[in-house]
PyMOL Python script that loads the backbone (N, CA, C, O; Angstrom):
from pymol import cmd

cmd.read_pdbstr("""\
ATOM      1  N   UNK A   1    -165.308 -74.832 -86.341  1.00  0.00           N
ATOM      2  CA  UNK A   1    -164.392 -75.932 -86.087  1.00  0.00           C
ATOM      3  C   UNK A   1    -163.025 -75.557 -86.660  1.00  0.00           C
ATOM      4  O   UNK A   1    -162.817 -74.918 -87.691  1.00  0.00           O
ATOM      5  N   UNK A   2    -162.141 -76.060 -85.819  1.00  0.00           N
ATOM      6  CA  UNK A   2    -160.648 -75.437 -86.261  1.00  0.00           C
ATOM      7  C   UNK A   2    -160.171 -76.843 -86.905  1.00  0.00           C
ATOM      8  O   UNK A   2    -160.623 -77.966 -86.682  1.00  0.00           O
ATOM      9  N   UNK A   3    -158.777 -76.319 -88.055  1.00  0.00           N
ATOM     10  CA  UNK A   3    -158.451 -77.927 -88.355  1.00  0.00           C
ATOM     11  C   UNK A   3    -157.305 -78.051 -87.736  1.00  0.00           C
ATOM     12  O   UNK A   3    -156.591 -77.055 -87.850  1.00  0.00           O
ATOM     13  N   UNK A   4    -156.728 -79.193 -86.922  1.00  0.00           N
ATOM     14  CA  UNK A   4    -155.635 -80.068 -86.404  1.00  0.00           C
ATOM     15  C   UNK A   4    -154.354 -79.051 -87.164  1.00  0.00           C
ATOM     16  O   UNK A   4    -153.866 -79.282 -88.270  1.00  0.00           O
ATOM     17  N   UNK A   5    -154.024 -78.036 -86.364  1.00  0.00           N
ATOM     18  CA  UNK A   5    -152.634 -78.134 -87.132  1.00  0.00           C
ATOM     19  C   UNK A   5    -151.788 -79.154 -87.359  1.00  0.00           C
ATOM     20  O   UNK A   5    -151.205 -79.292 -88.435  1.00  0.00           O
ATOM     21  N   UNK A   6    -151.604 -80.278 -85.942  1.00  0.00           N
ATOM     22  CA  UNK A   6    -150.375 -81.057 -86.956  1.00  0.00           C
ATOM     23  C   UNK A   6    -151.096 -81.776 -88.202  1.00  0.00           C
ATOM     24  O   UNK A   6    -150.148 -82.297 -88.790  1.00  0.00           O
ATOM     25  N   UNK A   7    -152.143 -82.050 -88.844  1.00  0.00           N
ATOM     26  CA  UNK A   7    -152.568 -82.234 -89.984  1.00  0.00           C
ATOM     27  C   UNK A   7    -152.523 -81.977 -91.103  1.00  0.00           C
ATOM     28  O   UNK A   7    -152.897 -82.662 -92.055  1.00  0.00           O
ATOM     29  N   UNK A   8    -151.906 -80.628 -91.088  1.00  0.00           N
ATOM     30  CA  UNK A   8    -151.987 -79.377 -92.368  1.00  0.00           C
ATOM     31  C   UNK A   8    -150.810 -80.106 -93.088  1.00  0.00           C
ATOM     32  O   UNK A   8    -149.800 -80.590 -92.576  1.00  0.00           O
ATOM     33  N   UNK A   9    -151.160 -80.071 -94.319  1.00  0.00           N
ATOM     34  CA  UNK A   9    -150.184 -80.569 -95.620  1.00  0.00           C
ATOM     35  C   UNK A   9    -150.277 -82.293 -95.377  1.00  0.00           C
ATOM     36  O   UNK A   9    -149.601 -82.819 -96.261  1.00  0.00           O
ATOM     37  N   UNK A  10    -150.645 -82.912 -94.835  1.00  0.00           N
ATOM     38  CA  UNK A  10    -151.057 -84.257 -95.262  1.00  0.00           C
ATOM     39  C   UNK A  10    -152.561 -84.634 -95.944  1.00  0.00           C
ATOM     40  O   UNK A  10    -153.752 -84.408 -95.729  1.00  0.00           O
ATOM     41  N   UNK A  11    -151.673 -85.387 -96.947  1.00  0.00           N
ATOM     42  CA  UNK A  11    -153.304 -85.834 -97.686  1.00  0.00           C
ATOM     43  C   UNK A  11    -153.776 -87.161 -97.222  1.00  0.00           C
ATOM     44  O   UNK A  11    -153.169 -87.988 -96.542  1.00  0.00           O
ATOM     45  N   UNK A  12    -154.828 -87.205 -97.657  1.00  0.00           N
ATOM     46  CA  UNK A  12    -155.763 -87.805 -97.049  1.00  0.00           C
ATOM     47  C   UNK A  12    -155.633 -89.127 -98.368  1.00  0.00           C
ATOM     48  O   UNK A  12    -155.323 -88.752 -99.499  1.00  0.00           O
ATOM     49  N   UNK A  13    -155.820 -90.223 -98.179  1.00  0.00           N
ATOM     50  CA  UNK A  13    -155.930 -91.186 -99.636  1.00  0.00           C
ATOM     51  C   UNK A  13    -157.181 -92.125 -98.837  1.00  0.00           C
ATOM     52  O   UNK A  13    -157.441 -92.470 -97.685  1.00  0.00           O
ATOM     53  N   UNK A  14    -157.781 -92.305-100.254  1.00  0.00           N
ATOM     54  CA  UNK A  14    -158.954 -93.204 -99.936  1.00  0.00           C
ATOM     55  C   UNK A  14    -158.229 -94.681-100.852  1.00  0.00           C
ATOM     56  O   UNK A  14    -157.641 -94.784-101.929  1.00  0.00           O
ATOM     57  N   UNK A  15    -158.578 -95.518 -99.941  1.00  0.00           N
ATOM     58  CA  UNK A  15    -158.454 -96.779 -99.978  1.00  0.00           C
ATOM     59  C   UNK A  15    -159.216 -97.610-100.731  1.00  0.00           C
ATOM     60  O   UNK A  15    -160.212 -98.090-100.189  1.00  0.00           O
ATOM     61  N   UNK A  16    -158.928 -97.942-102.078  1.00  0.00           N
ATOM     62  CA  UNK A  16    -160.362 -99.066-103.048  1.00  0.00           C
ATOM     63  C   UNK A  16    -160.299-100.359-102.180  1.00  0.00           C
ATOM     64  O   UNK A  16    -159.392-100.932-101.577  1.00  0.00           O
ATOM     65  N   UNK A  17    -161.936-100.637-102.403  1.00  0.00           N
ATOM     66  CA  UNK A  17    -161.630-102.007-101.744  1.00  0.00           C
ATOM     67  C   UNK A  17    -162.460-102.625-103.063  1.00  0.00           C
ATOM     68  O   UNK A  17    -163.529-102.312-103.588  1.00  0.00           O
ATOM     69  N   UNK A  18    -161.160-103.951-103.430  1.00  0.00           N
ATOM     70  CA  UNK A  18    -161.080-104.367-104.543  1.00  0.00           C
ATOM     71  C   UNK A  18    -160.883-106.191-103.887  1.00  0.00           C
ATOM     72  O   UNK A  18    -160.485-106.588-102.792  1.00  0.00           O
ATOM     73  N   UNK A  19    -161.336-106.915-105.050  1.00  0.00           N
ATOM     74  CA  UNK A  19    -160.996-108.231-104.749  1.00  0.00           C
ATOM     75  C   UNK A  19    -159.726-108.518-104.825  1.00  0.00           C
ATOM     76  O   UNK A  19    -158.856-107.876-105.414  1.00  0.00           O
ATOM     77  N   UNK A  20    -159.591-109.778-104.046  1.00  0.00           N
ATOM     78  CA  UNK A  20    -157.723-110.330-104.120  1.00  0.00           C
ATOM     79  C   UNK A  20    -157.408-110.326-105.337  1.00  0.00           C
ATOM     80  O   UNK A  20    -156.497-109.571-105.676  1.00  0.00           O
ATOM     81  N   UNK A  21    -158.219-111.359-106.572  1.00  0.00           N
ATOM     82  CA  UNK A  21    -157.852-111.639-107.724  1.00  0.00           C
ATOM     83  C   UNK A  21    -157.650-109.907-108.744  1.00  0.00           C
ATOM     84  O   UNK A  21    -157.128-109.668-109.833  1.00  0.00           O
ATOM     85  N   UNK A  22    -158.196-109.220-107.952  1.00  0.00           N
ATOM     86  CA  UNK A  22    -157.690-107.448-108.852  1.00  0.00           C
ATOM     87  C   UNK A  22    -157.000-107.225-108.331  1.00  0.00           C
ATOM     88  O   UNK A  22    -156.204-106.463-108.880  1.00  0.00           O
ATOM     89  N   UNK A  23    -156.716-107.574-107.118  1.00  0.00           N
ATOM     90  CA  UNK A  23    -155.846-106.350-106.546  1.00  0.00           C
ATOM     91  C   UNK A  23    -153.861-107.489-107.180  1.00  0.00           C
ATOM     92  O   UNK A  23    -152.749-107.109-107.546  1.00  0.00           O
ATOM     93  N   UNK A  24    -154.457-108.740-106.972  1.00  0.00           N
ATOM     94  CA  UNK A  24    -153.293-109.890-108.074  1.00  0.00           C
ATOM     95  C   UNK A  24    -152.846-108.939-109.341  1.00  0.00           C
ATOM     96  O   UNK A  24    -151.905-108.145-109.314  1.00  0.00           O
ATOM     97  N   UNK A  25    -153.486-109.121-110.157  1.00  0.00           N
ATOM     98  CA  UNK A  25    -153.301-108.687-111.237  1.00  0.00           C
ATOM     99  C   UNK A  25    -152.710-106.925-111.207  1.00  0.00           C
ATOM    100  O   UNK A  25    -151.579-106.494-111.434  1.00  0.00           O
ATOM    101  N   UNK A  26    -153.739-106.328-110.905  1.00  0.00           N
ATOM    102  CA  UNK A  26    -153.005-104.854-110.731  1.00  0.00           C
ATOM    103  C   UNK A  26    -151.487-105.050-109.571  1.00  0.00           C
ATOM    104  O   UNK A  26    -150.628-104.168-109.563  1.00  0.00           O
ATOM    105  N   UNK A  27    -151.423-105.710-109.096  1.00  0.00           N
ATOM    106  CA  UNK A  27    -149.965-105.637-108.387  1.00  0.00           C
ATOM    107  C   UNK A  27    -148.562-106.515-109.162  1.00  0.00           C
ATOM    108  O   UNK A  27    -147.358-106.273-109.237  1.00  0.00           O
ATOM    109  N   UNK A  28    -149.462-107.641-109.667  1.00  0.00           N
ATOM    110  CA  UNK A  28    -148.346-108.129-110.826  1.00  0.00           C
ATOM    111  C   UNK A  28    -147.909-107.290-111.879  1.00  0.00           C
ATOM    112  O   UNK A  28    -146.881-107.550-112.504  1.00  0.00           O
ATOM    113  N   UNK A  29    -148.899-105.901-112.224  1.00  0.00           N
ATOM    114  CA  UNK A  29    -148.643-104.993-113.426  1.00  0.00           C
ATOM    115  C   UNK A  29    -148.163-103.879-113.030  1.00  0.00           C
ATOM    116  O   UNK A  29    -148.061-102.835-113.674  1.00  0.00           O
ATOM    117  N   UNK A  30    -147.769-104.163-111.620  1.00  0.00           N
ATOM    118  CA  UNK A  30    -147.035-102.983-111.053  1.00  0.00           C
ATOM    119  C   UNK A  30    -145.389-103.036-110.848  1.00  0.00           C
ATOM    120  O   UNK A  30    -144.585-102.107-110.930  1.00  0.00           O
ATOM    121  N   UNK A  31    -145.117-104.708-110.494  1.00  0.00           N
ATOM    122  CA  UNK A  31    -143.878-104.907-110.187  1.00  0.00           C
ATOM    123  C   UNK A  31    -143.743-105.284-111.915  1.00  0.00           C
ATOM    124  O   UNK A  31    -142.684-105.850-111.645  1.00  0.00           O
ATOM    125  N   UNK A  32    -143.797-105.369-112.584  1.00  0.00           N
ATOM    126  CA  UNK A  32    -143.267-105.809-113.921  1.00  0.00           C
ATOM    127  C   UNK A  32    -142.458-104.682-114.395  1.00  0.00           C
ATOM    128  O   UNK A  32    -143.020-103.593-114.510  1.00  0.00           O
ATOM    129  N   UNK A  33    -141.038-104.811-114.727  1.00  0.00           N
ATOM    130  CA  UNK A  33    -139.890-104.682-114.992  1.00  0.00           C
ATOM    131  C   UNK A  33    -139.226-104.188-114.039  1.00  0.00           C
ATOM    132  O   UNK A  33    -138.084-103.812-114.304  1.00  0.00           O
ATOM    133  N   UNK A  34    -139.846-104.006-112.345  1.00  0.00           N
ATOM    134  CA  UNK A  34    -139.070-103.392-111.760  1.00  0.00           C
ATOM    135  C   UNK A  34    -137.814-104.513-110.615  1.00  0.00           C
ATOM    136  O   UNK A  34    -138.086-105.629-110.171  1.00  0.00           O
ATOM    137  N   UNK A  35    -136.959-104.013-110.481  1.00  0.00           N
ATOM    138  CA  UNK A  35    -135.943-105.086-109.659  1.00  0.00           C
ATOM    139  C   UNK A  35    -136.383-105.226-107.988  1.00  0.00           C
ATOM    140  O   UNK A  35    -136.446-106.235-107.285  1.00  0.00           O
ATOM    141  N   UNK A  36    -136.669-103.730-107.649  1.00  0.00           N
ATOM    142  CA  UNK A  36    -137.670-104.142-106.310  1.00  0.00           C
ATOM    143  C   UNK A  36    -138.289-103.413-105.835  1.00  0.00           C
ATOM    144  O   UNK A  36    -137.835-102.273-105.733  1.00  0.00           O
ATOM    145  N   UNK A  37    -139.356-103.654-105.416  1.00  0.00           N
ATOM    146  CA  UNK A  37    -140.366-102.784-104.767  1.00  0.00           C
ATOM    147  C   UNK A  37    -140.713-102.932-102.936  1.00  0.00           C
ATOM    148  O   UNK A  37    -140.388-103.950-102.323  1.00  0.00           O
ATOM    149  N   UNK A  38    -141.191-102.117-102.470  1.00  0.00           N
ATOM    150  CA  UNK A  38    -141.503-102.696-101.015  1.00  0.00           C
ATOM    151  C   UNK A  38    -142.875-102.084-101.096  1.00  0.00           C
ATOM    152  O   UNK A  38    -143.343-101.153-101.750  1.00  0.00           O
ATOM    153  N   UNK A  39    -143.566-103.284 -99.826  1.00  0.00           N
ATOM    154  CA  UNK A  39    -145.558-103.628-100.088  1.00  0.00           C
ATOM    155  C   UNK A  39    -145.930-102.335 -99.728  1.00  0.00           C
ATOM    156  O   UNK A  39    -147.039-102.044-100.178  1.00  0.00           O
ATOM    157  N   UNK A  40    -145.288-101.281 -98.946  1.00  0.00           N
ATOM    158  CA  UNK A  40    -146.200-100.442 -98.975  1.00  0.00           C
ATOM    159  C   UNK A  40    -146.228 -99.112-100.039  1.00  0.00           C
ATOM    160  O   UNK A  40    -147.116 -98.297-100.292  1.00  0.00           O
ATOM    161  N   UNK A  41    -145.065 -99.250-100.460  1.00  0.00           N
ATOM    162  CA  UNK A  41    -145.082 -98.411-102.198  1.00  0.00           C
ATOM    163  C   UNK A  41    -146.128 -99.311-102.800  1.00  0.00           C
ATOM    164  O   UNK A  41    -146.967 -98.730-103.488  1.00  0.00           O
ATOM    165  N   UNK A  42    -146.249-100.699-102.669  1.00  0.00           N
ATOM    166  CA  UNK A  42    -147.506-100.900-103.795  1.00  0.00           C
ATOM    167  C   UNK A  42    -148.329-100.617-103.152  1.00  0.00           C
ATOM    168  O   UNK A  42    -149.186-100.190-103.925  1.00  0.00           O
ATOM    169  N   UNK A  43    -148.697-100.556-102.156  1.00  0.00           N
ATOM    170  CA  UNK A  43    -150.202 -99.848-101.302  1.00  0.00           C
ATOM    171  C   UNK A  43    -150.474 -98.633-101.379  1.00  0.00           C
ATOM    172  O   UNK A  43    -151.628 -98.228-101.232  1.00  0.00           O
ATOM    173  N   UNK A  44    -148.956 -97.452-101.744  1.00  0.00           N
ATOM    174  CA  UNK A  44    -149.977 -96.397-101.583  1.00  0.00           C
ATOM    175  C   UNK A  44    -150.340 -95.994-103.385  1.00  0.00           C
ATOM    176  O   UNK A  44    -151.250 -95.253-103.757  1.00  0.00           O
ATOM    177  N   UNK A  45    -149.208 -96.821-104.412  1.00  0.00           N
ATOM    178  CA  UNK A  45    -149.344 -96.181-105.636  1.00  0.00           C
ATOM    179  C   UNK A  45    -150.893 -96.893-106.098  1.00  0.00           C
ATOM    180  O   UNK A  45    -151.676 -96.473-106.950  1.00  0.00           O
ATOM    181  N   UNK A  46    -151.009 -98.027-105.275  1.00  0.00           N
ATOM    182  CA  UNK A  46    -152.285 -99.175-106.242  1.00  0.00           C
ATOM    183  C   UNK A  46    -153.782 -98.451-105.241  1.00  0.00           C
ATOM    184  O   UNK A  46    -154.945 -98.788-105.465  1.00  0.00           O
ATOM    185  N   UNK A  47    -153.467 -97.684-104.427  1.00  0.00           N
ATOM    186  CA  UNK A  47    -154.798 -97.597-103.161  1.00  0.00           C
ATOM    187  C   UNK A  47    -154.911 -98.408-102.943  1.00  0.00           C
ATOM    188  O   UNK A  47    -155.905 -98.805-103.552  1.00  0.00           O
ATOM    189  N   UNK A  48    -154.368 -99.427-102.147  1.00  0.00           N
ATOM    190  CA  UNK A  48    -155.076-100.974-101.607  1.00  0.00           C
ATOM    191  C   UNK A  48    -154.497-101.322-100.364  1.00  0.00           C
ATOM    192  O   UNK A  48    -153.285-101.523-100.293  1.00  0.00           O
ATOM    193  N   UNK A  49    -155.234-101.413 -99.379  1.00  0.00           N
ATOM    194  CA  UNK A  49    -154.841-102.114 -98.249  1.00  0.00           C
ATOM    195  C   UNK A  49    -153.667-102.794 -98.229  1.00  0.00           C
ATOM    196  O   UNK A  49    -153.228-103.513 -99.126  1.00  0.00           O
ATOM    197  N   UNK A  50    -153.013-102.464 -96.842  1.00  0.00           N
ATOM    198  CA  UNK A  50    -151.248-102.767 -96.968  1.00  0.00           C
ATOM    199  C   UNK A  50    -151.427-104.740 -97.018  1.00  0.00           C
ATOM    200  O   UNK A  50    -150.860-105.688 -97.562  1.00  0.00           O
ATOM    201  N   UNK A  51    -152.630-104.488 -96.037  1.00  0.00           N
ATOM    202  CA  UNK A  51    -152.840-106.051 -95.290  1.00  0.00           C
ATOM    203  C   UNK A  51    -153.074-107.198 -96.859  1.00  0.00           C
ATOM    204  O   UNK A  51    -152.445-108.222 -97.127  1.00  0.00           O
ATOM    205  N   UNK A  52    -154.179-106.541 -97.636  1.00  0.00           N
ATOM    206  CA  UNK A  52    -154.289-107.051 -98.787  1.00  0.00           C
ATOM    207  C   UNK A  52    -153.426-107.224 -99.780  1.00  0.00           C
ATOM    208  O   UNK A  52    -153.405-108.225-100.495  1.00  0.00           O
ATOM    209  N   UNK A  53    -152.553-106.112 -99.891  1.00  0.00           N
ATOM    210  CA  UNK A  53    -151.136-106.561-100.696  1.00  0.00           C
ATOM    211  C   UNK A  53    -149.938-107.441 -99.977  1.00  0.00           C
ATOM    212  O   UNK A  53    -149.040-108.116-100.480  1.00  0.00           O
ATOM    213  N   UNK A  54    -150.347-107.114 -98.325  1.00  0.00           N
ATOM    214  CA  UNK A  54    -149.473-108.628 -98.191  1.00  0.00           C
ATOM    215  C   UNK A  54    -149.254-110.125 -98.596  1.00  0.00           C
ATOM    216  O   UNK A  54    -148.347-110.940 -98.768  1.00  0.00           O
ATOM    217  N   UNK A  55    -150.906-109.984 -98.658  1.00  0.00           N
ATOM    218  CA  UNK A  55    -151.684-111.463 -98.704  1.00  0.00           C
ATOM    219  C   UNK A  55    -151.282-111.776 -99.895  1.00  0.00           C
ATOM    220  O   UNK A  55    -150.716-112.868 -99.937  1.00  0.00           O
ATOM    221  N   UNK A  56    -151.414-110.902-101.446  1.00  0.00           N
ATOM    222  CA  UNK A  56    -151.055-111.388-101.923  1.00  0.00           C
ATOM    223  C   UNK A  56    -149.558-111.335-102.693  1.00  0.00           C
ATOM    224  O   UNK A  56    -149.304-111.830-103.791  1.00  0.00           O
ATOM    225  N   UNK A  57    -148.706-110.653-101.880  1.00  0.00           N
ATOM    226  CA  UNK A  57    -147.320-110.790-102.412  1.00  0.00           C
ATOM    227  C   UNK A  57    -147.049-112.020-101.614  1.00  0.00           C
ATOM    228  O   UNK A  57    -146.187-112.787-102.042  1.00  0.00           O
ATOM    229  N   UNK A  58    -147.493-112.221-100.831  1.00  0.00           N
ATOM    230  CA  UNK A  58    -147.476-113.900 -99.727  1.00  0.00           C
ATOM    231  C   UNK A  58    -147.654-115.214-100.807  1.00  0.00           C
ATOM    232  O   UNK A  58    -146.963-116.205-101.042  1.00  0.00           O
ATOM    233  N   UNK A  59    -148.953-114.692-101.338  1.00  0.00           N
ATOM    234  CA  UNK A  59    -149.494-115.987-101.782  1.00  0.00           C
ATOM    235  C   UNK A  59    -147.858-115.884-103.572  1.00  0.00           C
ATOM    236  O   UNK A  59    -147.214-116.842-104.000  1.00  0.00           O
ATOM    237  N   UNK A  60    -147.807-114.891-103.899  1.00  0.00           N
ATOM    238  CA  UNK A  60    -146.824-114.440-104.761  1.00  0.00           C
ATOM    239  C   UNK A  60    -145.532-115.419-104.603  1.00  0.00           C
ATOM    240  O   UNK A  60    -145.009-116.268-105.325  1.00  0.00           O
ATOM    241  N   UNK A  61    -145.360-115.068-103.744  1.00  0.00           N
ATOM    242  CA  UNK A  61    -143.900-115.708-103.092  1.00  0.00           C
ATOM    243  C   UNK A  61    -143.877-117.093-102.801  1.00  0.00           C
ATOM    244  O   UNK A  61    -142.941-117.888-102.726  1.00  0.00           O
ATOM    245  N   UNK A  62    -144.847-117.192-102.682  1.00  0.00           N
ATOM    246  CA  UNK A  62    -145.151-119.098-102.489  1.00  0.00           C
ATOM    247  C   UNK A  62    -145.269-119.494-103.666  1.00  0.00           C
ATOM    248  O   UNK A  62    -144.743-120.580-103.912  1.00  0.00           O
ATOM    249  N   UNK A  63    -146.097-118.662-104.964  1.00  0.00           N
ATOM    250  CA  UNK A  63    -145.976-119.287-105.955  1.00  0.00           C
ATOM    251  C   UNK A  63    -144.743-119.248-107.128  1.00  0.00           C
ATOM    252  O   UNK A  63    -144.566-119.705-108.258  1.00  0.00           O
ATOM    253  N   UNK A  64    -143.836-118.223-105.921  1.00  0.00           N
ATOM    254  CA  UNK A  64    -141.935-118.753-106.991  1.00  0.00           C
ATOM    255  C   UNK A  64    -142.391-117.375-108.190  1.00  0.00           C
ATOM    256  O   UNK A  64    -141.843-117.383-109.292  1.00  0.00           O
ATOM    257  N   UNK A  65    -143.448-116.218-107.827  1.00  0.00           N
ATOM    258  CA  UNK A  65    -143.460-115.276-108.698  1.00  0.00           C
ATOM    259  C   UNK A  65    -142.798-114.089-108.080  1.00  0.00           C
ATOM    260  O   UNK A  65    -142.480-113.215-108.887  1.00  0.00           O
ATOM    261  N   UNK A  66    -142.516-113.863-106.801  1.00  0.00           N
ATOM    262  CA  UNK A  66    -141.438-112.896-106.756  1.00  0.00           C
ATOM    263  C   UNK A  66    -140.451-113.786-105.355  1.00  0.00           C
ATOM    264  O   UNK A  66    -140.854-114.760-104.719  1.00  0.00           O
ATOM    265  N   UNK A  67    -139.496-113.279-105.237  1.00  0.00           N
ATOM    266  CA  UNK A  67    -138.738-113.546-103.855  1.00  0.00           C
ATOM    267  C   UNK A  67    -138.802-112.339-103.018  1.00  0.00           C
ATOM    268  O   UNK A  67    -138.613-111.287-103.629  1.00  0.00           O
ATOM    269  N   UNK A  68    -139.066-112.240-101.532  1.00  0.00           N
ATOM    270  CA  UNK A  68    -138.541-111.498-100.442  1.00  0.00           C
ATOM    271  C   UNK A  68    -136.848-111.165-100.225  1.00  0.00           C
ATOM    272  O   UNK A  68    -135.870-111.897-100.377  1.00  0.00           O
ATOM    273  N   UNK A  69    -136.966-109.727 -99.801  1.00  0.00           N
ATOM    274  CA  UNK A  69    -135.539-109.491 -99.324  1.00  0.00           C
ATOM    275  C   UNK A  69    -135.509-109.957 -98.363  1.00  0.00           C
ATOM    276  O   UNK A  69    -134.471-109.940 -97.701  1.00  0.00           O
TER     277      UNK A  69
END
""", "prot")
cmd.dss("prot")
cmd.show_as("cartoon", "prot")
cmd.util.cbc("prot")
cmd.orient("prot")
């Protein structure tokens, strides 16, 4: 079996699948002291589903703990 050249030099990341209330907390301890981040820097530094860190920078933002650009 040959491998995909256009593939070569991309890595591969495995994805944790973690509850909302962890993936809360590990993402609140991610943006802390920073001025801004965007969801998919926290998806690829935390491994967590982009969809799941939406949900909860969503639920975030509703609760007046961060603002959207």
């Amino acid at each position: 079996m040959h491998q995909n050249d256009d593939a070569e030099g991309l890595n591969v990341v495995e994805l944790r699948d973690i509850p909302e209330e962890q993936a809360k907390k590990e993402i609140l301890e991610y943006i802390k002291g920073k001025d801004r981040v965007f969801s998919d820097e926290v998806a690829d530094a935390l491994r967590i589903d982009m969809s799941l860190v939406d949900t909860v920078l969503t639920k975030l933002w509703k609760e007046g703990v961060v603002t959207p650009d």
